[in-house]
N, C-alpha and C positions, 0 to 999 in steps of 0.2 A: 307438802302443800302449804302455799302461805295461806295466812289467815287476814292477808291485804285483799281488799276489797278493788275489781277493777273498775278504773275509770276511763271514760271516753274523755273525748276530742273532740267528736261529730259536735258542730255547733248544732243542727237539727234536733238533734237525739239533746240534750244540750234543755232547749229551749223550749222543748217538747214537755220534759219532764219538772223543769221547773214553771212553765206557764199554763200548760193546758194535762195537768194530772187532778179534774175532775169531771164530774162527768156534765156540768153546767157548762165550764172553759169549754169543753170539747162539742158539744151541743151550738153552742153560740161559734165556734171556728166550724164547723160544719155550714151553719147560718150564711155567716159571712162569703164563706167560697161559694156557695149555690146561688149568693146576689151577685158576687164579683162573674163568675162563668156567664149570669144573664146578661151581665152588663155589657160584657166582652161581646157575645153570639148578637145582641146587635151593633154593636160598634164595627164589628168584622161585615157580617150583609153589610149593612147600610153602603160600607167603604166599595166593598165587592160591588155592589150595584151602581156605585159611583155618583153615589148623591148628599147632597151637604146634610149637617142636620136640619136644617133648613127647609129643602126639597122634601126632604122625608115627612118633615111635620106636614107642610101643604096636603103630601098627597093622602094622611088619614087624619086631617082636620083639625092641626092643634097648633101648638106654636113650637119654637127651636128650643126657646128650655125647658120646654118639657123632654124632648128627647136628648135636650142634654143630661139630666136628670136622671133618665132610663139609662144612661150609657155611663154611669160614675157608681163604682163599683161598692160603694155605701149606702146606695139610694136603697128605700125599703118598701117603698110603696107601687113595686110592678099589681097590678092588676093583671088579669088573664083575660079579658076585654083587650084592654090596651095592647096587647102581646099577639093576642091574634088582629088587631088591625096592624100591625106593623109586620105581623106574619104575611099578609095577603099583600100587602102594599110593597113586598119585597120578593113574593111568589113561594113562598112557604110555609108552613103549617103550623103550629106549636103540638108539640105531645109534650104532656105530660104522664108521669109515671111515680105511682107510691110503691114504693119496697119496704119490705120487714125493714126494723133498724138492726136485728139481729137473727141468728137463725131458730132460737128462740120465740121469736114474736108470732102471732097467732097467723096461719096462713089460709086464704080462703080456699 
């Protein structure tokens, strides 16, 4: 048995362990993808519905950079107001859902 330690190749695995091996990095990359997915899930509707950001604003009362804003995967200030006017204005609903962070975590 050698006593060499193995290593990878996977740049993932990689970049995994050298950037996000706390449990703060890992908190905040959690953060980050759950504003990038919202930002995405209206940028997809709005396109699907085939309306400019533009249109969009008009029809729940606000202006185009605001929902440019909503659709730029850093933004950090979705409201859930603002999520369900753009849910109805597009004919959808927002759910929301809390989960344990762990299986651990207290369950009702």
């Amino acid at each position: 048995m050698s006593s060499k330690s193995k290593h990878t190749t996977d740049a993932v695995k990689i970049l995994r362990a050298r950037y996000f091996n706390t449990p703060k990095r890992l908190k905040d990359l959690e953060k980050a993808r759950q504003e990038a997915d919202i930002a995405a899930q209206i940028y997809d509707l709005r396109q699907q519905a085939k309306l400019s950001q533009k249109q969009l604003a008009e029809l729940i009362g606000t202006t185009q950079s605001v929902i440019s804003r909503l659709e730029y995967a850093d933004y950090t200030g979705h409201s859930l107001e603002m999520l369900r006017r753009i849910a109805t204005a597009l004919h959808c609903k927002v759910k929301v859902e809390i989960v344990p962070e762990n299986k651990h975590a207290y369950a009702l």
